[in-house]
C-alpha positions in Angstrom: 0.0 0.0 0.0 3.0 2.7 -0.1 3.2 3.2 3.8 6.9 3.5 3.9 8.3 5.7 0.9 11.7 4.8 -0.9 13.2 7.7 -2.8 16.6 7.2 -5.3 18.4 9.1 -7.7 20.6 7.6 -10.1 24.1 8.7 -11.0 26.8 8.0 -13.3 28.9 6.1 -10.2 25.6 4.6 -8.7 22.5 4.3 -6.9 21.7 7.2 -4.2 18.5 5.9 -1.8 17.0 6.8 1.2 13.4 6.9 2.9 13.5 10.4 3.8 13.4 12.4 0.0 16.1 15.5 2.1 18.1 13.3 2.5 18.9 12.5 -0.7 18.8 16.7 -1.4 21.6 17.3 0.7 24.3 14.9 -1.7 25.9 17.7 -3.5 25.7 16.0 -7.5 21.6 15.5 -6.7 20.0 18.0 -8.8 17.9 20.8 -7.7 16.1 21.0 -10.9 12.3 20.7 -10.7 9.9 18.2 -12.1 7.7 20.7 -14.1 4.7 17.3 -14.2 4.7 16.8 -10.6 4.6 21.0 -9.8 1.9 21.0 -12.5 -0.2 18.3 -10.7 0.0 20.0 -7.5 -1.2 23.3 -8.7 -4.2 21.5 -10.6 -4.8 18.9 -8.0 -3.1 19.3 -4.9 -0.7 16.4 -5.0 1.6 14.5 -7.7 -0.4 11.9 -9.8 2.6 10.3 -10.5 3.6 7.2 -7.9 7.0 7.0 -9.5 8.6 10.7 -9.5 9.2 13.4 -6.9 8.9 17.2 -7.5 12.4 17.1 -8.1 13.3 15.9 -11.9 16.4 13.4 -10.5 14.7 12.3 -7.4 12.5 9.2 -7.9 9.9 7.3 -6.0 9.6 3.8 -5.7 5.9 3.2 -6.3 3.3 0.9 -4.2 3.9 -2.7 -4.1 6.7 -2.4 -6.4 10.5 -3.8 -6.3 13.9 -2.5 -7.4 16.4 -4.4 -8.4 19.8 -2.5 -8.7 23.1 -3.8 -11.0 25.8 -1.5 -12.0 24.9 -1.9 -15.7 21.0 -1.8 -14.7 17.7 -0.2 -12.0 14.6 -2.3 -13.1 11.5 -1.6 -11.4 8.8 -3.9 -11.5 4.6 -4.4 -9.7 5.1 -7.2 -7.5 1.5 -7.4 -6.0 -1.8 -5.9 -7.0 -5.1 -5.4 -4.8 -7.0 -9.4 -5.5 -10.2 -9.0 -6.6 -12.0 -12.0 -4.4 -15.4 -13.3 -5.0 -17.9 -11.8 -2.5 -18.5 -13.8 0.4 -22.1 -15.3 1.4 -22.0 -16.5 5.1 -25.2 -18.2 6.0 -24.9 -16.3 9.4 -25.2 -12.7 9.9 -22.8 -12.9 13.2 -20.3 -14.8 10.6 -19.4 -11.5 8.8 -19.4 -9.8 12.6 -16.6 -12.2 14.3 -14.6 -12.8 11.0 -14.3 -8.3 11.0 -13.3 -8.8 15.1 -11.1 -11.1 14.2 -9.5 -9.7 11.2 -9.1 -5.9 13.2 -8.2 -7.8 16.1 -5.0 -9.0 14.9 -3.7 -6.1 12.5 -4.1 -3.8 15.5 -2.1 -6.2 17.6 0.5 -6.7 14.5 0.8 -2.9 14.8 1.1 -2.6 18.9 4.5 -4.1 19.8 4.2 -2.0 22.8 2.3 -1.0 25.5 2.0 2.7 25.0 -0.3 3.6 22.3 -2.0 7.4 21.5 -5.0 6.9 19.0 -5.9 10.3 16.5 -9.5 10.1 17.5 -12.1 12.2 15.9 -16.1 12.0 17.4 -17.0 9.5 14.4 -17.0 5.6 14.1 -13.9 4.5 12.6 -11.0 5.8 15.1 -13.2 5.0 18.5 -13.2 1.5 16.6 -9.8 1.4 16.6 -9.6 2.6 20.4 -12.0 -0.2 21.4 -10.0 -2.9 19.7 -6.8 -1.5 21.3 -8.0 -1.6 24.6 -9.2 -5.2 24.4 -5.9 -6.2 22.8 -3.9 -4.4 25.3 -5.8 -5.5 28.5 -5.5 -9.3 27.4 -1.7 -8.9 26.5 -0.4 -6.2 29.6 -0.8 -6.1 32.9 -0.5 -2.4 32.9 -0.7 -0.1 29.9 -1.2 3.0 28.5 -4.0 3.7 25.9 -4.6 7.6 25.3 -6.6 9.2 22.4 -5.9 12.5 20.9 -8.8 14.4 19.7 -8.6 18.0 16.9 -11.4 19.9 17.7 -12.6 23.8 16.2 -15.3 26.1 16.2 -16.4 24.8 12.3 -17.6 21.1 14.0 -18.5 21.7 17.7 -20.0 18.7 18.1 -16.9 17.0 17.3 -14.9 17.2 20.7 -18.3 15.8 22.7 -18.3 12.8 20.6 -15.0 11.8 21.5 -15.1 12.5 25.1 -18.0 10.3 25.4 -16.2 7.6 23.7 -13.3 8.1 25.4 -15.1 7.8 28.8 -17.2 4.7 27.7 -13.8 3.0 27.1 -12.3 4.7 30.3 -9.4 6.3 28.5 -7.4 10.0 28.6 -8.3 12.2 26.0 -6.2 15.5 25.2 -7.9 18.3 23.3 -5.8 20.2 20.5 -7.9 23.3 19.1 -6.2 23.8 15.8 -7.6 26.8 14.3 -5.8 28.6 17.8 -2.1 28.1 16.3 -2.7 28.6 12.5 -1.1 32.0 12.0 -3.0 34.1 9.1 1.0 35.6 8.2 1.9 32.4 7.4 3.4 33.0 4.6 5.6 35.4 6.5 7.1 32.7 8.4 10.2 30.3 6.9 9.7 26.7 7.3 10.0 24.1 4.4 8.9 20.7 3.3 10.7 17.9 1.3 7.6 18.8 -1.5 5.0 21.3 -1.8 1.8 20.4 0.0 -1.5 22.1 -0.3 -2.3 23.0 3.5 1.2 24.9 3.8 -0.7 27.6 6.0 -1.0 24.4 9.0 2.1 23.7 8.9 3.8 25.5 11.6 1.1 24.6 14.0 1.4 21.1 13.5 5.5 21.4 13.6 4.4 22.8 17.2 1.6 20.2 18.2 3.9 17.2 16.7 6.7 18.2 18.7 4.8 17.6 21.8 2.9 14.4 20.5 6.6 13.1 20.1 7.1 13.5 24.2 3.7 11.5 24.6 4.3 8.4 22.9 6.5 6.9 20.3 3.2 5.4 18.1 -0.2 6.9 17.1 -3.0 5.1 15.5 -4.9 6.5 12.6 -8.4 5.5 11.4 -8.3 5.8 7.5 -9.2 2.9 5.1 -12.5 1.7 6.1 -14.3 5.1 4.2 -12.9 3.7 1.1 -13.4 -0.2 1.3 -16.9 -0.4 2.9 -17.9 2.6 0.4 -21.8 1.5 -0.4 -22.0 0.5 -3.9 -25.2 -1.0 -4.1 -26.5 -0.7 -7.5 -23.2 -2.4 -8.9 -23.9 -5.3 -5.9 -27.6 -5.7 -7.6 -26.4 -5.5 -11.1 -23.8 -8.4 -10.1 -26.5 -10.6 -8.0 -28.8 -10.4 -11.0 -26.5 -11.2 -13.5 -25.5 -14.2 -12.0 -28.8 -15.1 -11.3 -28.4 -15.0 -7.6 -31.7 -14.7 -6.6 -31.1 -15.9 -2.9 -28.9 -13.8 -2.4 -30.7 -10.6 -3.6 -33.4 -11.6 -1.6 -31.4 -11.9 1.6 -29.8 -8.6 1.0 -33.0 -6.9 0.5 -35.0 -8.2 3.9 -31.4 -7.6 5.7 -31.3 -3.8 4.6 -35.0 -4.1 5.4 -34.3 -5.1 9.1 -31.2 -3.2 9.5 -32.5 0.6 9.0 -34.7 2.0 11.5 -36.7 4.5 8.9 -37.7 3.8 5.1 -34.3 2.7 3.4 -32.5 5.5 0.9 -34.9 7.8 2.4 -32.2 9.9 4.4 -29.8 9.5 1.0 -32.5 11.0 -0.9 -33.5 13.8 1.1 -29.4 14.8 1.3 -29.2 14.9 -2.0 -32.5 16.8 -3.1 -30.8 19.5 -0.2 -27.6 19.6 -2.1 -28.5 20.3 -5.4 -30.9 23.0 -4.1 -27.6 24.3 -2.7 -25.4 23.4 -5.3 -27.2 24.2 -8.2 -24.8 26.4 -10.1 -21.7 24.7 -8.5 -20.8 22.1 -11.5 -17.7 20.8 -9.6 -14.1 22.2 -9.9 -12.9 24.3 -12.7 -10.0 24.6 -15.0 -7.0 26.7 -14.0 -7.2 29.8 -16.0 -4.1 31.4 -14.2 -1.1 28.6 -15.4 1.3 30.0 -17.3 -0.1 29.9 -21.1 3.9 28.5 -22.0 4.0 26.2 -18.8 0.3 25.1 -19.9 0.7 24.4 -23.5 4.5 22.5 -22.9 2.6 19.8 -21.2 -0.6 19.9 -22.4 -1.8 20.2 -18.9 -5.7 20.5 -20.1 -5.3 17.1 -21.7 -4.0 15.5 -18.0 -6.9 17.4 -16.6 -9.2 15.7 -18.7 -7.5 12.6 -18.0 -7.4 12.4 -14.4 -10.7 13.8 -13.7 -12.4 10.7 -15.7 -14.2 8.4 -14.3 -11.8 5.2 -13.4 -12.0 2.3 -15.1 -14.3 -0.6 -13.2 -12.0 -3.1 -13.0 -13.8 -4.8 -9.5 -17.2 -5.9 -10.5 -19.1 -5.1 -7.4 -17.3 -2.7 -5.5 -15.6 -0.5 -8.7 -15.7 2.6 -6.9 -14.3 1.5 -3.4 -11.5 -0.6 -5.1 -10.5 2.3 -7.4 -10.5 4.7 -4.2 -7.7 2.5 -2.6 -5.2 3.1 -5.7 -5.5 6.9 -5.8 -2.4 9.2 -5.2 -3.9 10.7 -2.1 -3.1 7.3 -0.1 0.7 8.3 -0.7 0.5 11.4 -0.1 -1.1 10.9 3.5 1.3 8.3 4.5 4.6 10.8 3.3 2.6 13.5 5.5 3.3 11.4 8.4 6.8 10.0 8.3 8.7 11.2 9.9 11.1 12.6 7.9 8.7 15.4 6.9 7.0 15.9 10.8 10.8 15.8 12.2 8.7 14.2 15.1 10.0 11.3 17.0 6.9 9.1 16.9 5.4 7.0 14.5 2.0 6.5 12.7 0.8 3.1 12.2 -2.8 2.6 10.2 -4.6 -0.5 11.3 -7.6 -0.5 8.8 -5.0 -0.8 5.8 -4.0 -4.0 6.4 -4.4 -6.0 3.3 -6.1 -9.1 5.2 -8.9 -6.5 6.4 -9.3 -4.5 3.2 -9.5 -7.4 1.3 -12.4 -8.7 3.6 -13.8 -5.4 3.7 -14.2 -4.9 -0.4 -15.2 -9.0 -0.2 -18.8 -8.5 2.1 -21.5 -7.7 0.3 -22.6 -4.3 0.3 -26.4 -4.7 1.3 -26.6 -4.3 4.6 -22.6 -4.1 5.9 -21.7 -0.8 3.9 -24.3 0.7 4.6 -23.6 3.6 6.9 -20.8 1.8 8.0 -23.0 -1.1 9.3 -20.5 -3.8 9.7 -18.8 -1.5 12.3 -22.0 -0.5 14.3 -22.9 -3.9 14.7 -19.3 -4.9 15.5 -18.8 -2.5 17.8 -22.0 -2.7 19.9 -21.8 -3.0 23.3 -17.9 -2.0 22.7 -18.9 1.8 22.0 -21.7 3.8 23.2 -24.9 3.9 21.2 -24.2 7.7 20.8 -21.6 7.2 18.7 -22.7 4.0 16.8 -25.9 5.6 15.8 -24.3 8.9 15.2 -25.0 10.8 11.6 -22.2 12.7 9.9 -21.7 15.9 10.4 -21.5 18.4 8.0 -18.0 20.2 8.4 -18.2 24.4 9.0 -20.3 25.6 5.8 -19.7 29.6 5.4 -17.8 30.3 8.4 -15.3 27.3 6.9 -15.2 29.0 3.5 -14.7 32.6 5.0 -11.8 30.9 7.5 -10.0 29.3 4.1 -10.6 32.8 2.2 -8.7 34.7 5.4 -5.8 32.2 4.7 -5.0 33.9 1.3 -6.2 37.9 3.1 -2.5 39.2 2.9 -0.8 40.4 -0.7 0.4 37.5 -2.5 4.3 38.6 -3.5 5.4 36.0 -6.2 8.5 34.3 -6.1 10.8 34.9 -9.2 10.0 30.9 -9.8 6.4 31.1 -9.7 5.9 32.7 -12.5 7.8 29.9 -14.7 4.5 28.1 -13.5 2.0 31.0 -13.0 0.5 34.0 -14.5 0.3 36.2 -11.6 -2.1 38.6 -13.6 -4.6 36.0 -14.1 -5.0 34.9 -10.6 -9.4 35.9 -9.5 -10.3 37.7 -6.7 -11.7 34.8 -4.1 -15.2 34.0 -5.1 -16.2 30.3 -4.7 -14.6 27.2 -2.8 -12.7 25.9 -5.9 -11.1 29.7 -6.3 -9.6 30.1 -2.6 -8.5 26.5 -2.9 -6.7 27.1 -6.2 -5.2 30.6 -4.5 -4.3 28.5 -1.1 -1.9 25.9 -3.9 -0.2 28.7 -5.8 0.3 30.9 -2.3 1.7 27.3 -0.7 3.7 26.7 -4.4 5.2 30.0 -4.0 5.9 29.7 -0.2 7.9 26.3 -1.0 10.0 28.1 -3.9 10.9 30.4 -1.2 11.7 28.4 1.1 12.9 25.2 0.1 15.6 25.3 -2.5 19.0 25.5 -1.9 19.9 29.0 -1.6 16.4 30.3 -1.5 15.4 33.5 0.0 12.5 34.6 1.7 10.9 37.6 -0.3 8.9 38.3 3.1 12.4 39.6 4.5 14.4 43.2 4.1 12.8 45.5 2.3 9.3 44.2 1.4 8.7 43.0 4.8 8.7 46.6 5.5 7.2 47.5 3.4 4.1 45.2 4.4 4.2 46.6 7.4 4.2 50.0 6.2 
C-alpha cells in the first residue's frame, strides 16, 4: 500500500537511496532542478499523480507494491503485488461476517502494537473510537499495565466533534487530550520560513502542526490513525444488484434486501434522498471544480496540462465488478500522499503512525462482504462495535463540516498580498490569478500561495521575499 516511501536518484557512479526524499537533497551531484509534471499536478490537483517521481526531476519514487532491483549496468523496477479481486463472500450467518471483522481488526491492530504505550488520532465518528476499542481489548489481554490515550482535533467549524469523542473516550475509560487547531494557525503564514521535502497544499498548517507534533513526540512513540474503512466499505449498491442479477443470484438478492429491510430503523434511501434533493438546491450552479485559467499559457501548452486534466478527472475504469468505486478509491495518489505527510522525515517528530484499517487481510475482507446491509452507513462496524462503544456514537449521523464560516476561514488564509516568487511565475500567471469567489477559487489561490511559499523556502539558496525591504514595506 505505499506506507513507507523509498526515494533514489541515479548517477553515473551509482545508486543514491534513502526513505526520507532530504536526504537524498543534501548529496551535493543531486540536482535541484524541478519536475515541471509533478509541480503541475500539485497546482491542478493538490498532490503529484505520479507514484513513481518526486517534485524534483532526479529524485525518484519507488511506487506501491513495487521492487527494485539495482546492477551496475541496470535499475529495473517492476509491480510485485496488485489489490486481489475476491469473489464476495455469502455466510449463512449474519454474526459470521461480525466475528470474522473482530477477528481480522483484532489482529492487525495487535500486529501494529508491539508496545504498551499507544495514543489513537481520534475524531467523534465511528472509525478511530473503533480502533480505540480494539486497542484496549488487545492491550488489556496482553499487559498487565498499559497506557491507551486518544488525541482528539477539535474547532469552532464542528463543535459537536470534541463531545463525541469524550463520550467515547469515557465509555472506554481512556485520557483524551484536546488540541484546538484553528488557535495556532497564523493568518502571516506565509511570512514565516519553514520548508517541506515537496510542496503540499495545507502549507498555511504547517507550523502549527511542527508545534503540536513536537509535543505528541514527548507523549508516545506510536499513534493510530483511522483511514481505510471510508474507502473499502464505500456502499456500492447498484453495482452489488447489477452483479446478483447477472448471475442469477436470486437468494442472495433476496437476503440482501430483507437484511437492509431489518437493519434501517426508517424507510431505506430515504435519508440518501432527502441529502441529495438538499444539495443540489444548494449546489445548483456549482458544477464541480474548474480549470485553472491562471497557469502559465507557455507552462500550460509545454505539457498539455488541459489534456491531464481531462485525464485524471475521468471516471476510473471498473475493473472490480461489485465494489468499482471503493476498489479504485484505494489506488489513488492521495493514499501516498497521507502516509509521506506522516513519516517522519517530513513531521521531524519522533513518533510514528501506524494505520490499522490498511492492512491487506482487512481490506480485502472489507471490499469481499457484500454491500447490502454491511456498507451501509458503515454497518458492519456499528454492529461490530456494539456494546464495545456507546450507542451515541454508533448511531451517530455525519456531520456536515463548518459551511460559510469554513469557507470565509479558508478565504482569510489567502487575506494578505500574495508577493510571487521569481520561480512562480515559470509556472504561473500572476495577472490572471481571480479575486476569491467560490470554494474551488480560494483552494486554487491557497496551492499557488503554498507553491510560491515552498519556492521560497525550500531550494537551496532560497530567500525569503517576506524579508528586508518588502517586509517593510508590508508593514508599512
Amino acid at each position: 500500500m505505499g506506507v513507507k516511501p523509498f526515494y533514489y536518484a541515479r548517477l553515473r557512479s551509482g545508486l543514491i537511496f534513502s526513505n526520507t526524499l532530504d536526504c537524498i537533497r543534501r548529496h551535493p551531484v543531486v540536482s535541484d532542478r524541478l519536475n515541471d509534471r509533478a509541480i503541475a499536478d500539485f497546482l491542478l490537483f493538490g498532490c503529484n499523480q505520479d507514484a513513481a517521481t518526486s517534485s524534483f526531476a532526479q529524485i525518484q519514487r519507488l511506487p506501491p507494491a513495487h521492487c527494485a532491483i539495482w546492477s551496475k549496468d541496470n535499475l529495473r523496477v517492476s509491480r510485485y503485488w496488485s489489490m486481489p479481486i475476491d469473489e464476495p463472500l455469502f455466510y449463512k450467518r449474519a454474526d459470521d461476517y461480525i466475528n470474522h471483522f473482530r477477528d481480522l481488526l483484532g489482529t492487525a491492530v495487535a500486529d501494529r502494537l508491539r508496545t504498551n504505550q499507544v495514543w489513537i488520532f481520534m475524531s467523534g465518528g465511528l472509525d478511530s473510537p473503533t480502533l480505540a476499542a480494539t486497542a484496549r481489548d488487545v492491550m488489556l489481554k496482553r499487559y498487565t499495565n498499559f497506557d491507551l490515550r486518544a488525541f482528539t482535533k477539535i474547532d469552532s467549524f464542528v463543535p459537536e466533534e470534541g463531545r463525541y469523542a469524550q463520550v467515547a473516550a469515557q465509555h472506554l475509560g481512556i485520557p483524551i487530550l484536546y488540541r484546538r487547531w484553528t488557535e495556532d494557525v497564523d493568518l502571516r503564514w506565509e511570512q514565516v520560513p519553514f520548508s517541506t521535502p515537496e510542496p503540499v497544499p495545507h502549507a498555511w498548517i504547517i507550523p502549527a502542526e511542527a508545534k503540536s507534533r513536537r509535543e505528541l513526540g514527548s507523549y508516545s512513540r506510536v499513534f493510530f490513525y483511522g483511514e481505510g474503512t471510508d474507502n473499502a466499505l464505500r456502499c456500492e449498491w447498484r453495482p452489488y444488484l447489477t452483479y446478483l442479477l447477472e448471475r442469477r443470484n436470486y437468494r442472495q438478492l433476496l437476503s440482501s434486501a430483507i437484511a437492509v429491510l431489518l437493519a434501517e430503523r426508517r424507510p431505506p434511501f430515504w435519508g440518501r434522498i432527502a441529502k441529495r434533493v438538499e444539495r443540489r438546491a444548494r449546489f445548483a450552479n456549482d458544477s464541480g471544480p474548474a480549470y485553472p485559467e491562471w497557469l502559465n499559457p507557455s507552462f500550460e501548452e509545454r505539457l498539455d496540462l488541459r489534456a491531464r486534466w481531462n485525464s485524471v478527472n475521468a471516471p476510473p475504469a471498473h475493473l472490480h465488478p461489485y465494489r468499482p468505486e471503493g476498489y479504485a478509491s484505494l489506488q489513488i495518489p492521495l493514499w501516498q500522499a497521507m502516509f509521506e505527510g506522516f513519516d517522519a522525515g517530513v513531521t521531524k517528530s519522533c513518533f510514528e503512525v501506524r494505520h490499522p484499517f490498511v492492512d491487506i487481510r482487512a481490506l480485502r475482507f472489507l471490499l469481499a462482504v457484500p454491500s447490502l446491509p454491511w456498507s451501509r452507513s458503515k454497518y458492519l462496524l456499528r454492529k461490530a462495535m456494539r456494546g464495545k462503544l456507546p450507542e451515541e456514537i454508533l448511531y451517530r449521523r455525519k456531520a456536515a463540516a463548518g459551511g460559510r464560516r469554513l469557507e470565509r476561514f479558508w478565504a482569510s488564509l489567502s487575506a494578505y498580498p500574495f508577493l510571487p516568487s521569481p520561480h512562480i511565475r515559470e509556472f504561473i500567471d500572476c495577472g490572471r490569478l481571480r479575486s476569491l469567489s467560490t470554494p474551488a477559487d480560494i483552494e486554487g489561490n491557497l496551492r499557488v500561495r503554498s507553491l510560491n511559499h515552498w519556492l521560497q523556502n525550500s531550494h537551496r539558496g532560497s530567500q525569503n521575499l517576506w524579508e528586508g525591504s518588502l517586509c517593510d514595506r508590508f508593514a508599512r
